[in-house]
Backbone bond lengths (Angstrom), bond angles and torsions (degrees), N, CA, C in turn:
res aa  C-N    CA-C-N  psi(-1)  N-CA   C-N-CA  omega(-1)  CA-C   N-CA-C  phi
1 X - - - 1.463 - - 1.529 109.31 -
2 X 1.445 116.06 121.13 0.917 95.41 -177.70 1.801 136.82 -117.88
3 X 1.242 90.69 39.69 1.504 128.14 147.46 1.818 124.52 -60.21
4 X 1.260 94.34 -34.85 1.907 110.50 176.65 1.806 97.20 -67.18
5 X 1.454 116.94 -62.20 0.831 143.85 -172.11 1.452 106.61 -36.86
6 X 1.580 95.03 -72.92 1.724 93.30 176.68 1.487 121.53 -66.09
7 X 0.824 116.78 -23.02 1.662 117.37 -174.74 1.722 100.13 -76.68
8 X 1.662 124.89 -50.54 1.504 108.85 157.90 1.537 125.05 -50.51
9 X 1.548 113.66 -21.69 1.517 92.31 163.90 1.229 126.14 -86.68
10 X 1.393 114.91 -29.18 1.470 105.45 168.12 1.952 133.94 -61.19
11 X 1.096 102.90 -25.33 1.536 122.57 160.94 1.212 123.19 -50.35
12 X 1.652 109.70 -47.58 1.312 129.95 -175.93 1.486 102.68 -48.79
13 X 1.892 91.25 -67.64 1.428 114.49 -147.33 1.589 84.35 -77.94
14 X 1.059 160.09 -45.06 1.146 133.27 -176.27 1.428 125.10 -78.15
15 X 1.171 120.36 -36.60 1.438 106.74 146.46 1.548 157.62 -39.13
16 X 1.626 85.56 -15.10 1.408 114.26 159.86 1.460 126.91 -106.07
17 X 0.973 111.59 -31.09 1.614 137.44 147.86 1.021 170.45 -116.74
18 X 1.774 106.24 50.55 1.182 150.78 -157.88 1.856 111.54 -9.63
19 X 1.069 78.34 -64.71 1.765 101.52 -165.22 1.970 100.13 -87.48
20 X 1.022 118.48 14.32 1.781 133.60 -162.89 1.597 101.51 20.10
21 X 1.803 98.09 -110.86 1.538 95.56 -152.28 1.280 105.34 -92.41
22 X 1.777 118.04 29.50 1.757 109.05 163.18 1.660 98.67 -98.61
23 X 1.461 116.70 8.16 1.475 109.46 -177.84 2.095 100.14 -80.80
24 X 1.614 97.92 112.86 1.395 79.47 -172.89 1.877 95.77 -99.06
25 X 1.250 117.05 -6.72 1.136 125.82 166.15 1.792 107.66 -35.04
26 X 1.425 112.63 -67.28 1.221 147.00 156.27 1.721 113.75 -13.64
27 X 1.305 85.24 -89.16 2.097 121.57 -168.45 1.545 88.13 -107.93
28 X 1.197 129.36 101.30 1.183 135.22 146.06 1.425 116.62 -84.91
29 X 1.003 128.93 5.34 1.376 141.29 -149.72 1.745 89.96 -122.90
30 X 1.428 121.17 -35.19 1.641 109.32 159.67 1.185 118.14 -56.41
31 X 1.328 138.01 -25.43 1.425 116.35 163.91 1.146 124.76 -22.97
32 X 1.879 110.34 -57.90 1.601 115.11 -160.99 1.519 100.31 -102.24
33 X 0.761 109.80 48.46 1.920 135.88 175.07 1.198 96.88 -123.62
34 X 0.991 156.87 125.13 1.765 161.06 121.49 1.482 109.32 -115.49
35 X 1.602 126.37 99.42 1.219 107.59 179.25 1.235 112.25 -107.82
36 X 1.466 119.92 2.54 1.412 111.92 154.51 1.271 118.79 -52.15
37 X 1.449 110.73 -53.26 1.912 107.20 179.74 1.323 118.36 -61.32
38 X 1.514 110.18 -48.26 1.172 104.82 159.61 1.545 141.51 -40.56
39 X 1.357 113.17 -44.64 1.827 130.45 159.64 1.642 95.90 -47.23
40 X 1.123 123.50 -66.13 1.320 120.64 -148.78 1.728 104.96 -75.32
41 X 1.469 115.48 -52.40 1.623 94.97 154.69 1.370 110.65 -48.54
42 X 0.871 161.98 -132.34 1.410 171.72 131.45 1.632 97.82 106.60
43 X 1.608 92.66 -68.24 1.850 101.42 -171.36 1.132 103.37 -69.88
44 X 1.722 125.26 -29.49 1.728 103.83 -166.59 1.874 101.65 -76.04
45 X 1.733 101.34 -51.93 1.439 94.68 -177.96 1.653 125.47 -47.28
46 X 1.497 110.30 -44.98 1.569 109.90 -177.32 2.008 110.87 -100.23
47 X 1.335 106.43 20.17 1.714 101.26 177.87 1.804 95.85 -61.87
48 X 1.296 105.62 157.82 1.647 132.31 -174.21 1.413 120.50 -45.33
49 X 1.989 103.33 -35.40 1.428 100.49 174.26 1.362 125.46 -75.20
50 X 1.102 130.06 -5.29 0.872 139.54 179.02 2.012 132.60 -97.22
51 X 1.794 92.67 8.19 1.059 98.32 168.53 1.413 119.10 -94.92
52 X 1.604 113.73 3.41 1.579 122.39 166.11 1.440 104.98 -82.99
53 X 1.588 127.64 24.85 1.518 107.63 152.00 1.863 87.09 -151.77
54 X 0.997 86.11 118.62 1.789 108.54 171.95 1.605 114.25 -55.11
55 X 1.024 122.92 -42.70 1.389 131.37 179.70 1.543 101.11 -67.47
56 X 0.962 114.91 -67.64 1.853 132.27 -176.13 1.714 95.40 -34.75
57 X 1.487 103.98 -82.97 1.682 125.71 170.85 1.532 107.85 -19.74
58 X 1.125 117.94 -50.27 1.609 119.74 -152.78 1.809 113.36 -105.18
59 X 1.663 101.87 -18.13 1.037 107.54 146.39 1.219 129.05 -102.71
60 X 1.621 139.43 38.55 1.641 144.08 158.18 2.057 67.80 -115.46
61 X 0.858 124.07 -76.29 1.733 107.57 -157.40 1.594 99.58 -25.55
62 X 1.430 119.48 -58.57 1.391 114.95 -145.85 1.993 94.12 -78.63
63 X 1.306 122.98 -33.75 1.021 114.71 159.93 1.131 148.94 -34.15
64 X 1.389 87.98 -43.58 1.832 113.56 -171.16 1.744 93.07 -61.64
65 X 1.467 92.74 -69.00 1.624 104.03 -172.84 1.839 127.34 -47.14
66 X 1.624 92.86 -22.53 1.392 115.75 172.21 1.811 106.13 -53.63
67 X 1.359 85.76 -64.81 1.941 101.99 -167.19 1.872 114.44 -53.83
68 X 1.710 94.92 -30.35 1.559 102.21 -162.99 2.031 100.30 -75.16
69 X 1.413 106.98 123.79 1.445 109.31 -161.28 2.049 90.22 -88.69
70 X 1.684 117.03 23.04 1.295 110.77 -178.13 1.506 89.66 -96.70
71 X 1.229 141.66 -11.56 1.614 129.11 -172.25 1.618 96.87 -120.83
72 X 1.524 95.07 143.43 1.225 115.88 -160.54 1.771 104.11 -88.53
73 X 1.559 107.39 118.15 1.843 119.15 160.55 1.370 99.92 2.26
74 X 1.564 123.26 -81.27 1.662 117.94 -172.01 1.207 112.08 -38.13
75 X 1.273 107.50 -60.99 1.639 101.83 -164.39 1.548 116.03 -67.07
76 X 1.634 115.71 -10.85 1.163 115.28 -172.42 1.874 124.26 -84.39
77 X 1.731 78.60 -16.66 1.782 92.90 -169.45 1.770 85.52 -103.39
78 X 1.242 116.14 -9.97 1.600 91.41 170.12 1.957 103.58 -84.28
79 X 0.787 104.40 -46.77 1.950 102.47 165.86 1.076 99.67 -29.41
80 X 1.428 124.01 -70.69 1.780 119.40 -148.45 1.794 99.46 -67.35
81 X 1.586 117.68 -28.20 1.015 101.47 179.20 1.482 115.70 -83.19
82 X 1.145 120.78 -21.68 1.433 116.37 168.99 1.687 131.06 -63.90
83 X 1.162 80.23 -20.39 2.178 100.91 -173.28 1.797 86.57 -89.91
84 X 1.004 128.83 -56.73 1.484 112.35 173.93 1.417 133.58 -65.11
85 X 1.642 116.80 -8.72 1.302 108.43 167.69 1.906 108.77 -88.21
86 X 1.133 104.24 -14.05 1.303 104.30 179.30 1.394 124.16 -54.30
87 X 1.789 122.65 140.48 1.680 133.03 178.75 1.527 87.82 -80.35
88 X 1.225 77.77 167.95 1.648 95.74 166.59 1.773 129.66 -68.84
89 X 1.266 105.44 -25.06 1.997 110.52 -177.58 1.657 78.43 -96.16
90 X 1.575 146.91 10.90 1.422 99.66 170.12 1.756 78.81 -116.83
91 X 1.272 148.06 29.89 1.385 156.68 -165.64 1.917 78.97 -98.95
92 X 1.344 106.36 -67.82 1.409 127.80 -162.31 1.962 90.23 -58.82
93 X 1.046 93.23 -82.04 1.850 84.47 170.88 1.144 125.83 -8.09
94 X 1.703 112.34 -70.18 1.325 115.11 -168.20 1.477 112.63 -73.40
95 X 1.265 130.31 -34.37 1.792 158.76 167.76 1.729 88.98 -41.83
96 X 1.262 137.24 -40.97 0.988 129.06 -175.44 1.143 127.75 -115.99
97 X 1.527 125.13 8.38 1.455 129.45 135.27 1.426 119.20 -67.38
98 X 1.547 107.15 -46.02 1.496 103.55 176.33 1.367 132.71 -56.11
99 X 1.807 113.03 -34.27 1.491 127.19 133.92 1.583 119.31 -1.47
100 X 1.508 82.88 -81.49 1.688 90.98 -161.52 1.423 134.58 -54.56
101 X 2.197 94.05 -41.47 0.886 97.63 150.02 1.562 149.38 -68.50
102 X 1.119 121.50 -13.48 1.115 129.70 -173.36 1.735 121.86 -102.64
103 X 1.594 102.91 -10.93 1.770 116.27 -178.64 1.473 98.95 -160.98
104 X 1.309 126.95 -0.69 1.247 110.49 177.56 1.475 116.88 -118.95
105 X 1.212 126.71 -126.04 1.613 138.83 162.89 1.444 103.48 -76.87
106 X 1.279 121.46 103.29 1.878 141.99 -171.32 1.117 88.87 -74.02
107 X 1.257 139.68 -83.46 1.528 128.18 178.60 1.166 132.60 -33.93
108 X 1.705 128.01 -25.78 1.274 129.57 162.68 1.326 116.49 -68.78
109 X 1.507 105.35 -38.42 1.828 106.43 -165.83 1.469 99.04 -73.44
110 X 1.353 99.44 -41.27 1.460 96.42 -165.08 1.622 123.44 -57.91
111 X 1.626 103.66 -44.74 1.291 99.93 170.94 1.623 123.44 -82.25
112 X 1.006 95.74 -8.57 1.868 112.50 157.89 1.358 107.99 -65.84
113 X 1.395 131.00 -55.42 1.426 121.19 -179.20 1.845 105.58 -68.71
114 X 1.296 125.64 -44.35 1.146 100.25 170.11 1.074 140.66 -72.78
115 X 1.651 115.66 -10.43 1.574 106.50 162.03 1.505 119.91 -68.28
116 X 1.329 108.42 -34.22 1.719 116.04 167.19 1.006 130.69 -45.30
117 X 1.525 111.15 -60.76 1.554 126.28 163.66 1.677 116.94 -45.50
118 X 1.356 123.10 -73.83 0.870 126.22 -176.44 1.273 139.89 -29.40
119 X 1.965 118.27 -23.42 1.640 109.38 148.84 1.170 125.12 -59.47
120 X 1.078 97.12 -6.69 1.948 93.31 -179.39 1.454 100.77 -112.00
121 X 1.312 144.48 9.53 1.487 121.53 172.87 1.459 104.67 106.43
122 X 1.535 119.87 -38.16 0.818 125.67 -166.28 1.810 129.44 -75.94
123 X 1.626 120.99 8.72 1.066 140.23 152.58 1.619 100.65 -23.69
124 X 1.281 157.64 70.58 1.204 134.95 163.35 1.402 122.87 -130.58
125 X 1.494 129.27 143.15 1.371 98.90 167.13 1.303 140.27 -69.25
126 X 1.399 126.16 -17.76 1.010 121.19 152.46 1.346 139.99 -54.35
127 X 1.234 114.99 15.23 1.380 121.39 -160.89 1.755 93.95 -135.60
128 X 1.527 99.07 -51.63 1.859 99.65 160.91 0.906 140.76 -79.57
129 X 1.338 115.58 -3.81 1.900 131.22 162.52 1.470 110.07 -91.25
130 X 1.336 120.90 -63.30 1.059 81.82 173.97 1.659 170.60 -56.72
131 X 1.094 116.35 -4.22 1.346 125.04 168.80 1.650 110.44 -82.78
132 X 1.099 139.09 -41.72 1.568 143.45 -176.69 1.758 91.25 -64.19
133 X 1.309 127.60 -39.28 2.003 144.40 -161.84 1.744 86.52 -60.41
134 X 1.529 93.76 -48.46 1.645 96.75 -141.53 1.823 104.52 -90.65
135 X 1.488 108.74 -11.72 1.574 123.62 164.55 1.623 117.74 -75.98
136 X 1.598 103.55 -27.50 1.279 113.53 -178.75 1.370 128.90 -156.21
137 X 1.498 104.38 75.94 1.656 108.79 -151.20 1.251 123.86 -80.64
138 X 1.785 118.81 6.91 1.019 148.66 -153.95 2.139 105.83 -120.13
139 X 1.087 98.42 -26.87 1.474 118.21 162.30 1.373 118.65 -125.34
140 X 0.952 114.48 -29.14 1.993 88.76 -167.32 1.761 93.88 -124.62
141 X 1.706 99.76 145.00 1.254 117.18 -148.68 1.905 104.99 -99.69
142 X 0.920 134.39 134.50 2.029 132.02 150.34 0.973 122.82 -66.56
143 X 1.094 101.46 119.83 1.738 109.02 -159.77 1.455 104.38 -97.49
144 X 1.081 132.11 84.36 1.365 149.93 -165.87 1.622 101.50 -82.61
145 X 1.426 140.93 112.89 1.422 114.78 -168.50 1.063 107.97 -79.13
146 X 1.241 135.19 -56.84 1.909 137.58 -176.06 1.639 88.27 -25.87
147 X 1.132 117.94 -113.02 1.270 138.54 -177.28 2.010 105.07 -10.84
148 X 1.461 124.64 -78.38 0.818 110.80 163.68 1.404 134.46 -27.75
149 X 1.473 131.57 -53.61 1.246 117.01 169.10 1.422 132.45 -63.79
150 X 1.237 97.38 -35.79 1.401 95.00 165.59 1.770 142.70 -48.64
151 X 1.758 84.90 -46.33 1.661 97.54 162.18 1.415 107.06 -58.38
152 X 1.266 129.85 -61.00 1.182 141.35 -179.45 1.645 104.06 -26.83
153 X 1.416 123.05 -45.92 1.365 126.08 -148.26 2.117 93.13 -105.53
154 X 1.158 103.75 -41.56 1.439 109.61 179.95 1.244 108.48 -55.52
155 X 1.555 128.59 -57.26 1.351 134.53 -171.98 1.247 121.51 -79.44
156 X 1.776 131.75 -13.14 1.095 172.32 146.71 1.883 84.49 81.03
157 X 1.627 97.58 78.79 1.843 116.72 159.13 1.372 93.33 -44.78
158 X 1.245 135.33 152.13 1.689 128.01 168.11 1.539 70.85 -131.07
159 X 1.361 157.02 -24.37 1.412 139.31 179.27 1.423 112.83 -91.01
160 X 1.194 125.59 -18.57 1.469 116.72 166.16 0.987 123.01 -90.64
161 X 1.324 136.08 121.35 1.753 149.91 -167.76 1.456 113.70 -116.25
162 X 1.288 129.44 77.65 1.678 130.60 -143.96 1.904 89.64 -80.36
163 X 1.261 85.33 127.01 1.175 94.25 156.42 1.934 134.42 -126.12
164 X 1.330 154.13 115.81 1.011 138.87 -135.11 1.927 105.56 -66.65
165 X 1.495 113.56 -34.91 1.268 113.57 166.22 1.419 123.70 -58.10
166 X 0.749 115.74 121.50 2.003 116.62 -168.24 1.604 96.62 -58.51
167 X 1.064 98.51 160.54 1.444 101.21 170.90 2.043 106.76 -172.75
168 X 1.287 120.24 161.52 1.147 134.70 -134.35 1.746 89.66 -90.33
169 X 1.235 96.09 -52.95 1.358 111.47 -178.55 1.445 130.45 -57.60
170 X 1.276 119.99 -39.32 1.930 146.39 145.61 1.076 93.81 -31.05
171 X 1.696 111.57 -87.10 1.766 96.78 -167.73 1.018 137.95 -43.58
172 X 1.828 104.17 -40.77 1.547 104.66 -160.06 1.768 105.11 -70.98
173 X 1.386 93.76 -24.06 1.881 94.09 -169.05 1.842 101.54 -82.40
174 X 1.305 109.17 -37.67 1.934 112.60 168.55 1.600 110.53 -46.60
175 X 1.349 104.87 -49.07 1.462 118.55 -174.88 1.399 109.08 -52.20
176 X 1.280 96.82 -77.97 1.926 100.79 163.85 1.238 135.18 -17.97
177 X 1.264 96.14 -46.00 1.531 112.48 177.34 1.542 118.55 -82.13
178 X 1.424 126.51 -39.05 1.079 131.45 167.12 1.845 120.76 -60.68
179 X 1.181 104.68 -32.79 1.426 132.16 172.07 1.575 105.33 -53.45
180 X 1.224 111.84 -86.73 1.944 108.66 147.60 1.077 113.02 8.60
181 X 1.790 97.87 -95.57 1.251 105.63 -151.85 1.621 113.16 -41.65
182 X 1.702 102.81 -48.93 1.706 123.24 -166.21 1.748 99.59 -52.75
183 X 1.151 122.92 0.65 1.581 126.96 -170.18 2.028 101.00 -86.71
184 X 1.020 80.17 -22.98 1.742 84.53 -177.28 0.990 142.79 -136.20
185 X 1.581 102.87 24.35 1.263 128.52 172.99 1.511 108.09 -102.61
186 X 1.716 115.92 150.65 1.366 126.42 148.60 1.522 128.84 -35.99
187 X 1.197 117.92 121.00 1.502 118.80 -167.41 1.386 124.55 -47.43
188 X 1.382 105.25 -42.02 1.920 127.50 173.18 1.245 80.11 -62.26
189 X 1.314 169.25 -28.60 1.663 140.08 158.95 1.249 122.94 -75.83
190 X 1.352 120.15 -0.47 1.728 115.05 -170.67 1.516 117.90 -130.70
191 X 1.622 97.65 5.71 1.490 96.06 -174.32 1.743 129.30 -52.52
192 X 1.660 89.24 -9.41 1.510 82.88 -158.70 1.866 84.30 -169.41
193 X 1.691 98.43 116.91 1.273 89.78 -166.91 1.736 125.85 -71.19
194 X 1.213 118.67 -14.61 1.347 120.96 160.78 2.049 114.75 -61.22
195 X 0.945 101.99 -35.60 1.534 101.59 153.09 1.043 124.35 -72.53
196 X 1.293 151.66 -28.28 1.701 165.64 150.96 1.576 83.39 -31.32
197 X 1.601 107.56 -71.72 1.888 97.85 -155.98 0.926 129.06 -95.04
198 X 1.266 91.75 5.53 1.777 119.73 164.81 1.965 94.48 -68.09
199 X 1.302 106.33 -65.94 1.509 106.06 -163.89 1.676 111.29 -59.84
200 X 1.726 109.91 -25.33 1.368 104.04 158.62 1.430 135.31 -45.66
201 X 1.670 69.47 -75.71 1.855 66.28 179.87 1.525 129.15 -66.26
202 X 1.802 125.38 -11.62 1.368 138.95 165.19 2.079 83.04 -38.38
203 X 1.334 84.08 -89.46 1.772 111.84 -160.94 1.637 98.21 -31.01
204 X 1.260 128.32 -57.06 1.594 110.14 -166.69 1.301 113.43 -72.92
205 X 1.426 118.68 -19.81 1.565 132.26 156.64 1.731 104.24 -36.55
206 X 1.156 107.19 -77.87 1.549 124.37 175.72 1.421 95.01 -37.94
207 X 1.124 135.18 -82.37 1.668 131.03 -152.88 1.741 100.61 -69.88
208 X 1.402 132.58 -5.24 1.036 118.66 156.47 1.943 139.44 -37.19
């Protein structure tokens, strides 16, 4: 059951780390974590009015993703080069996957942004989670793969089937599951779901 499971990691990890992720003694590395600031760019750069100018839109998207220290330099300077080879009707294209996902039909945008992305390499979840994470960090999850599979394999998901291509169906059933778990945990672990899988994967580290 793997409800037993999580509740020995949370014991662990707080027993070792009373005060969790305000221990900066600990996580010095939360410094360059702020996802309040991060949230709050997030909504001004990608709020709704601003999907009536494609250029505007697509540079707070590529921004956003710039600032978030969860996606890695490479992948970030391959974005900037992809957003600059772009015309203008595929500006509008991409402006309206990011839409969907983010205020409209999530399953359309989403697999709309990965067919988009994907001539360039850029198919990833880290690249398609984060912006929906950073609008709503309290529901929607970063799909980090290391870490993700692992939970996946520790808790033995029998509904999540990771695959590196994002897909609509992964999340929604990962999500679910993470949702759960967050039902029975201590609050100082769930404030903020990149901290949730942060404290996962900390804790199974520990029981290693």
């Amino acid at each position: 059951m793997y409800l037993e499971k999580l509740k020995d990691l949370e014991s662990e990890f707080l027993e070792q780390y009373p005060t969790g992720f305000k221990d900066e003694q600990f996580f010095p590395q939360i410094k360059k974590f702020n996802p309040e600031k991060l949230e709050l760019f997030a909504k001004e750069a990608l709020k709704k009015e601003n999907f009536s100018n494609p250029n505007l839109l697509i540079e707070g998207f590529f921004r956003t993703i710039q600032k978030s220290v969860m996606v890695s330099l490479f992948d970030k300077l391959k974005l900037k080069d992809a957003i600059a080879s772009l015309n203008s009707y595929e500006k509008d294209m991409l402006s309206i996957e990011i839409y969907e996902l983010l205020y409209g039909d999530k399953k359309a945008g989403l697999e709309g942004l990965v067919e988009f992305l994907a001539p360039y390499n850029l198919a990833k979840w880290t690249i398609v989670s984060v912006t929906p994470y950073c609008l709503n960090r309290h529901s929607e999850y970063f799909i980090k793969p290391t870490t993700t599979k692992n939970i996946i394999k520790y808790f033995n998901l029998k509904d999540c089937i990771y695959k590196p291509r994002p897909s609509f169906e992964f999340y929604q059933n990962y999500t679910k599951s993470l949702d759960e778990m967050k039902k029975h945990l201590d609050e100082s672990l769930t404030f903020d779901n990149v901290a949730f899988t942060s404290f996962l994967k900390i804790a199974m580290d520990m029981g290693e």
